[in-house]
C-alpha positions in Angstrom: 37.1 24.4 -26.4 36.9 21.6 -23.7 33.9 19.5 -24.1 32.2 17.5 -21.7 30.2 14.7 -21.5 27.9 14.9 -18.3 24.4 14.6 -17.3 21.5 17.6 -17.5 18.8 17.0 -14.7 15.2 16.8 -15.4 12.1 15.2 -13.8 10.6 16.7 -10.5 11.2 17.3 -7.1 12.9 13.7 -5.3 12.2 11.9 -9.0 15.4 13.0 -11.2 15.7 12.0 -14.8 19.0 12.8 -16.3 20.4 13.5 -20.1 23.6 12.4 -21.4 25.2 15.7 -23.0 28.2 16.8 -24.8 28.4 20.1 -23.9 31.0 23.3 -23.6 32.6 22.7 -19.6 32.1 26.4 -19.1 28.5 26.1 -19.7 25.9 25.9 -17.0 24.8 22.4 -15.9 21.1 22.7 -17.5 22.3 24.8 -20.3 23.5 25.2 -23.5 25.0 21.7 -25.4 26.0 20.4 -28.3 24.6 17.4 -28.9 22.3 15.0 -26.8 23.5 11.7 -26.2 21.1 9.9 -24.8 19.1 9.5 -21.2 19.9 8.0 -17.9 16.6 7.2 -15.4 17.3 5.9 -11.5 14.3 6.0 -10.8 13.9 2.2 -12.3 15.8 -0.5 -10.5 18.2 -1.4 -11.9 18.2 2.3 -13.5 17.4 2.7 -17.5 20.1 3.9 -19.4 19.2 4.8 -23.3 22.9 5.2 -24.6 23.4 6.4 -28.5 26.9 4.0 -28.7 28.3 5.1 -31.8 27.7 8.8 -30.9 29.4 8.6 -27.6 32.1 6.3 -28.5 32.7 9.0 -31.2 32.7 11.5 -28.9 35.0 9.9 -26.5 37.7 9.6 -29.4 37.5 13.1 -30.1 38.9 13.5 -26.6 35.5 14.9 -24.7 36.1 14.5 -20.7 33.3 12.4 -19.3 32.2 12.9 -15.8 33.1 10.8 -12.9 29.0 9.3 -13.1 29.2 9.5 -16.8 32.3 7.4 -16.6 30.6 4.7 -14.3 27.4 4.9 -16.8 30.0 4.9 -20.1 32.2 1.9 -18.6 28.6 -0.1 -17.8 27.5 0.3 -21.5 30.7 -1.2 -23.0 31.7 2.5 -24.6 34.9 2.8 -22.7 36.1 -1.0 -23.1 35.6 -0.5 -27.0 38.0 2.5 -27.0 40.1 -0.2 -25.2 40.2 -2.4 -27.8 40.0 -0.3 -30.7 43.7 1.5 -28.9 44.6 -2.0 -29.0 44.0 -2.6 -32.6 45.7 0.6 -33.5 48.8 -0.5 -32.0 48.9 -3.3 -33.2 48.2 -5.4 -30.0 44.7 -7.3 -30.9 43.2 -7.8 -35.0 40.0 -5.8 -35.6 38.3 -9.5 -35.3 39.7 -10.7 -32.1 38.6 -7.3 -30.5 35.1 -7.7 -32.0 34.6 -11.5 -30.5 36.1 -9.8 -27.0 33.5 -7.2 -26.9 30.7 -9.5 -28.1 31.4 -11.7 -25.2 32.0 -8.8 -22.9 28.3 -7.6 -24.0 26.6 -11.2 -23.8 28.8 -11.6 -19.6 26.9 -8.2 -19.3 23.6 -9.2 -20.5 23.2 -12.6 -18.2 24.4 -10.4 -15.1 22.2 -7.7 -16.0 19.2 -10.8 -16.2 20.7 -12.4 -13.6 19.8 -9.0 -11.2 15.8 -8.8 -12.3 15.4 -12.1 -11.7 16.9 -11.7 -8.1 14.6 -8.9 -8.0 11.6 -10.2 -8.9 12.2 -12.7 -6.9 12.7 -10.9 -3.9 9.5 -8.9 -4.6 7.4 -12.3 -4.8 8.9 -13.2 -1.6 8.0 -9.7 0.2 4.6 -9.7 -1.1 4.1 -13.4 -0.1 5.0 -12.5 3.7 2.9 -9.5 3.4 0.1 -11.7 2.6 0.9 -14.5 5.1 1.2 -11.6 7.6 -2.1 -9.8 6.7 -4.1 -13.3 6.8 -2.7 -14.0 10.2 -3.9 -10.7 11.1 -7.8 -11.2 9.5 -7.4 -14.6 11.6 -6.6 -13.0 15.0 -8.8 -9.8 14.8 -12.2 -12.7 13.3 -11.2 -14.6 16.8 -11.3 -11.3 18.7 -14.6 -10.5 17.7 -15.7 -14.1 18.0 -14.6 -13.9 21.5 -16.2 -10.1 21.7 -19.5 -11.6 20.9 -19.7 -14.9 22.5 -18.6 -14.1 26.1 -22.8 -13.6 27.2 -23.7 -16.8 26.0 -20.2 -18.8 27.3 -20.9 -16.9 30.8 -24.3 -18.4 31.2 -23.2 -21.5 30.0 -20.6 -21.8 32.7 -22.8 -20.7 35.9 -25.3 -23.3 35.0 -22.1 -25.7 35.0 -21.2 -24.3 38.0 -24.7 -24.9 40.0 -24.8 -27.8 38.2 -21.6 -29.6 40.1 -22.4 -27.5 43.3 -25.6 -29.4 43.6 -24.1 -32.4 42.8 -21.4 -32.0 45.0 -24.5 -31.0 47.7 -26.4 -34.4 47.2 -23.9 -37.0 48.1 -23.5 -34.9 51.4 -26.7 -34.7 52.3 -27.3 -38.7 51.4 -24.3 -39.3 53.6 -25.6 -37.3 56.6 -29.2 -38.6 56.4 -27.4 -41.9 56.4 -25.4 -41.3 59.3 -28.8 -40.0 61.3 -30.6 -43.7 61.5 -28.1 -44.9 62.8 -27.4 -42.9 65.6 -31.3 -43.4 66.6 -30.8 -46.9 66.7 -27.4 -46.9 68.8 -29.4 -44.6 71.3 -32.2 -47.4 72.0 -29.4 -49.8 72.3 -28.2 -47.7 75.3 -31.3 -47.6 76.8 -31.9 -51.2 76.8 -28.7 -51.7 78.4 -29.0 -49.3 81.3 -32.2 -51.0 82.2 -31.0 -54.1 82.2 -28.1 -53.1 84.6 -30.6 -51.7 86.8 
């Protein structure tokens, strides 16, 4: 019988959750298994993988075919780099110890990347919803000026034709001054004349 190992889908519509299977490859994809492995969510970022390791690393041994996704989701858990080392113990290649030290530092590389992505994320997330908020409060500040301007125009218009008579009339009196200035002085010039055409005469 060839066995699998490959995922069983679950969850709703656009929100799949998956199980890791070992299961007859003749069998339908949601149907009958043999054992259940373990779970494998996307939906999380990055995605949740609950992996039973000595199960699967088991099951790989016994020769079970993995899937191309259950390969990618095997090789990120460390299950197909500990068949790596454990061939290389068997032939002679590595000591049980030195294979153990590799695959605890392999593990602890993992971990600080694994870290090193939430943090990115979070980060990331902090940074969206601190433009969000910048953006929002620019947008309170423009729409309270809008109405500010919406309900202050009456007042400001009123304002500005009193200004406006305001400097007209000013502008009015030095004119008329000037002319009623002007006006005296013509009346005297004109007597002047006269007195001279009389004297003439």
């Amino acid at each position: 019988m060839a066995t699998k190992i490959r995922l069983q889908r679950f969850g709703k519509k656009g929100k799949p959750f998956f199980h890791v299977v070992v299961a007859d490859s003749r069998s339908p994809r949601d149907g009958k298994f043999i054992e259940r492995l373990g779970s494998y969510n996307p939906n999380t970022n990055p995605a949740t993988i609950d992996l039973n390791f000595d199960k699967t690393l088991d099951w790989v041994n016994k020769g079970a075919e993995p899937t191309d996704t259950c390969r990618a989701i095997l090789s990120y858990k460390g299950v197909l780099y500990k068949k790596h080392l454990e061939g290389g113990v068997k032939k002679g290649a590595l000591t049980a110890e030195q294979a153990e030290a590799k695959f605890a530092e392999w593990l602890s590389a993992k971990g600080e990347k694994i870290e090193g992505k939430k943090d990115n994320l979070t980060k990331a997330k902090d940074e969206v919803k601190k433009a969000a908020l910048a953006a929002e409060a620019k947008k309170n500040a423009d729409r309270a000026a809008a109405i500010a301007i919406k309900n202050a125009p009456v007042e400001e218009v009123v304002e500005e034709e009193v200004a406006v008579e305001e400097t007209a009339v000013a502008d009015e009196a030095p004119v008329a001054e000037a002319a009623s200035e002007e006006a005296p002085a013509a009346t005297e010039e004109a007597p002047a004349a006269e007195e001279s055409k009389e004297e003439e005469a």
